[in-house]
C-alpha positions as CSV (number, residue, x, y, z in Angstrom):
1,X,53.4,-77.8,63.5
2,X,55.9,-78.3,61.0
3,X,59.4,-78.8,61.6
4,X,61.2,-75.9,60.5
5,X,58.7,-74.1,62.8
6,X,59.6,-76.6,65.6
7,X,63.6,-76.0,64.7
8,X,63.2,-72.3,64.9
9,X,61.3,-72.8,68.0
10,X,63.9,-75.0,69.8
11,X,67.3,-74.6,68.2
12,X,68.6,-71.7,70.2
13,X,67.6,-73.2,73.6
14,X,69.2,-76.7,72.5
15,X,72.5,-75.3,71.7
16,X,73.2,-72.7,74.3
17,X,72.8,-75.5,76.7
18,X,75.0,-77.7,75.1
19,X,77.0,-74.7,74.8
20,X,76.7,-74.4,78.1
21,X,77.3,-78.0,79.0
22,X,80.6,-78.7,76.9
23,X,82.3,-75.0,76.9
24,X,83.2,-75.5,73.0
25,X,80.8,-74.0,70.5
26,X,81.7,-76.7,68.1
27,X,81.1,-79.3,69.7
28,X,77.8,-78.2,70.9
29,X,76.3,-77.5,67.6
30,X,77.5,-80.8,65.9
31,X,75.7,-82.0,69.0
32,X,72.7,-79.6,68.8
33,X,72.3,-80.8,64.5
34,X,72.3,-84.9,66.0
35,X,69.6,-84.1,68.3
36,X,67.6,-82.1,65.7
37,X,68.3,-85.4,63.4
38,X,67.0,-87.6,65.7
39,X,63.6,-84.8,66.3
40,X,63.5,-85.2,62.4
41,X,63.3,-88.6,62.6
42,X,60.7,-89.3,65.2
43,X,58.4,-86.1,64.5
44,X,55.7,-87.2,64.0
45,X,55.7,-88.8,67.4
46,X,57.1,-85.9,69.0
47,X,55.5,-83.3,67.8
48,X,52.1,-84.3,70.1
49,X,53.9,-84.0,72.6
50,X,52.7,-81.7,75.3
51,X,56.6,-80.8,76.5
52,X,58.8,-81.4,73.0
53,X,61.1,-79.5,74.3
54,X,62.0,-82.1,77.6
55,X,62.5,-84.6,74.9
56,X,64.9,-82.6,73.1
57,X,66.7,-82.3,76.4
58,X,67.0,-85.6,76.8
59,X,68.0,-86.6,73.6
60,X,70.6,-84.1,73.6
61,X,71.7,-85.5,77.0
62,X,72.2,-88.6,75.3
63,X,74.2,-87.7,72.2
64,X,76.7,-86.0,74.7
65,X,77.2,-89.3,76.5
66,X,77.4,-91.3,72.7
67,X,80.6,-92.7,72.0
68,X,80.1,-92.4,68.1
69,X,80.4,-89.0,68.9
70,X,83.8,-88.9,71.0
71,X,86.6,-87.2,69.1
């Protein structure tokens, strides 16, 4: 799979949640582009997973609760 496929598969579940999550639509798509950013950079790996999409998850988890991205 490529990654724009990948993006266009995910991207809309990633940041409603985040949407979700933080109530502010900025904030949840600056989140929802670092976790796509870090998908980019491990893709490879990734992308044989069976469940990509409970990585994503996670790693979008994790850039809420990243300091470097407070304020």
């Amino acid at each position: 799979m490529a990654f724009e496929t990948f993006f266009l598969r995910y991207d809309r579940q990633i940041a409603s949640y985040l949407w979700r999550m933080l109530g502010d639509e900025h904030s949840a798509s600056e989140l929802a582009q670092e976790t796509f950013l870090r998908a980019w950079q491990h893709f490879d790996e990734i992308r044989a997973y069976e469940r990509p999409l409970a990585w994503l998850f996670r790693v979008a988890i994790s850039a809420d609760s990243s300091p470097s991205l407070c304020c």
